[in-house]
C-alpha positions in Angstrom: 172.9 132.8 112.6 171.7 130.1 109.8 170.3 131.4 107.3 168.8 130.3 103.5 169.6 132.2 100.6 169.5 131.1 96.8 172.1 130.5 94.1 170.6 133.8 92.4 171.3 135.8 95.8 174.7 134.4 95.4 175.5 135.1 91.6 173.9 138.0 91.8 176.4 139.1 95.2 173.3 140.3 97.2 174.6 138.6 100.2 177.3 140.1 102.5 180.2 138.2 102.6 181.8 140.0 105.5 181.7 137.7 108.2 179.5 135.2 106.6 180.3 132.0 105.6 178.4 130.8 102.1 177.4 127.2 100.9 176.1 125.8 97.7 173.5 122.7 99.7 173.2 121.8 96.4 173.8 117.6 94.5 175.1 119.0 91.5 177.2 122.2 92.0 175.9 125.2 89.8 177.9 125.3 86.5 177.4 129.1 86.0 178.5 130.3 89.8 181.5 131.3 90.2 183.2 129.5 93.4 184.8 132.6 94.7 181.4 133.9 95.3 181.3 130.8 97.9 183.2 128.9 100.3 182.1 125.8 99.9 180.1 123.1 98.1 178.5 120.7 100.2 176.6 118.1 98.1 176.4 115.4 101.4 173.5 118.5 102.6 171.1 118.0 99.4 168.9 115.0 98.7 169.9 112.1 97.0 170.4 111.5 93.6 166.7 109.7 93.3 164.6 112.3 95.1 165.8 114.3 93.3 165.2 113.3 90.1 161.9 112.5 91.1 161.5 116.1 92.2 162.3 117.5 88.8 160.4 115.2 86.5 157.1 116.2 89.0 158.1 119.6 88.2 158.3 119.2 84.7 155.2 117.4 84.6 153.3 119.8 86.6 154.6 123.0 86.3 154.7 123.8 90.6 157.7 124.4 92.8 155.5 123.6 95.8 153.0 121.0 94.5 156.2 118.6 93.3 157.4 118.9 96.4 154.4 117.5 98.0 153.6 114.9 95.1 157.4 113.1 95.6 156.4 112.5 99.1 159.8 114.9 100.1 159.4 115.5 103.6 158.9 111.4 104.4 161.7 110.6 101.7 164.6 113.3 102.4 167.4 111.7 104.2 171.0 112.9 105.8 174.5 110.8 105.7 176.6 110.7 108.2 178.5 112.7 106.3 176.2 115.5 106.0 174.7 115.2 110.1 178.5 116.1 110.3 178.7 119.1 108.3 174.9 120.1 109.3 176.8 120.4 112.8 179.8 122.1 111.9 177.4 124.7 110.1 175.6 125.0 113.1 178.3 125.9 115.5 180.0 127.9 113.1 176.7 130.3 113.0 177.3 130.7 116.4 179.6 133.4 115.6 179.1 134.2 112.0 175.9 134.1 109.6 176.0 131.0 107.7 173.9 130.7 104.6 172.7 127.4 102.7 171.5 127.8 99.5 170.7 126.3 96.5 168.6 126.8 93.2 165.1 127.3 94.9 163.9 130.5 95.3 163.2 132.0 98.7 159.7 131.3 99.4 159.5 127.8 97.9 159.7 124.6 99.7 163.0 123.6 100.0 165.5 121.4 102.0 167.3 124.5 103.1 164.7 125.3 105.1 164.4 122.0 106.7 167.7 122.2 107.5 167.6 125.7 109.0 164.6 123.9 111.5 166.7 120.8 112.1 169.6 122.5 113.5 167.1 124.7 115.6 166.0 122.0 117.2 168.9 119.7 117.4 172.1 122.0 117.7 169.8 124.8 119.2 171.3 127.8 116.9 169.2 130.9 115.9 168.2 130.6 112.7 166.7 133.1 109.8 163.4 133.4 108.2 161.8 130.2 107.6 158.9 130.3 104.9 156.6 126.4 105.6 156.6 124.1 108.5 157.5 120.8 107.9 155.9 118.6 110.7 156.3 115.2 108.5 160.4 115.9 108.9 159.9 117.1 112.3 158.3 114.0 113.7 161.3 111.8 111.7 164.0 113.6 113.7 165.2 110.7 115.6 165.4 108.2 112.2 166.1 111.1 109.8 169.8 109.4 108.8 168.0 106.2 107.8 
């Protein structure tokens, strides 16, 4: 299965490492976690460089997880390389027979890119996926340009 968890769930070893396979979906790769609480660091999975820096100066200038998220426009704007369609995929089958976790610094709950993720591979690669927290049918509806 696919699931989402956060870097906290992974620092703080909450999530069970027997037969899972952990990823940090992250730009910039968590300075404080320790890479043998993960297997791999996947930056091609995370949004680019400028939505995300619009993303955290909206959240420094209003204080709100979610409401940034909607004031950057980050459904419309979030985009996948080639690169990371390719490792979206590999994920994908690999939860076919292990649980795969994406995660990053949001917490669970929050609007995240994780979570569109987790719905993208649903409906693209068809794999089960965990707990999904929002909808995102602005994402949904790009499927078919998502890459550009």
């Amino acid at each position: 299965m696919l699931k989402q968890c956060s870097i906290a769930d992974m620092k703080n070893q909450s999530i069970p490492r027997e037969n899972s396979h952990i990823v940090v979906a992250m730009r910039y790769y968590p300075r404080f976690l320790k890479k043998e609480l993960r297997d791999e660091f996947v930056c091609d999975l995370a949004p680019t460089k400028e939505l995300l820096a619009d993303f955290n100066a909206a959240q420094k200038r209003l204080g709100n997880h979610n409401a940034s998220f909607a004031a950057v426009d980050y459904e419309r704007r979030f985009r996948l390389s080639a690169d990371g369609w390719s490792h979206l995929r590999r994920f994908a089958e690999l939860s076919r027979t292990k649980d795969v976790y994406l995660g990053c610094i949001c917490q669970l709950g929050d609007r995240c890119h994780r979570e569109m993720l987790l719905l993208v591979s649903k409906q693209l690669y068809d794999c089960e996926i965990g707990q999904v927290f929002h909808s995102y049918p602005v994402l949904m509806g790009r499927l078919p340009d998502l890459d550009g």
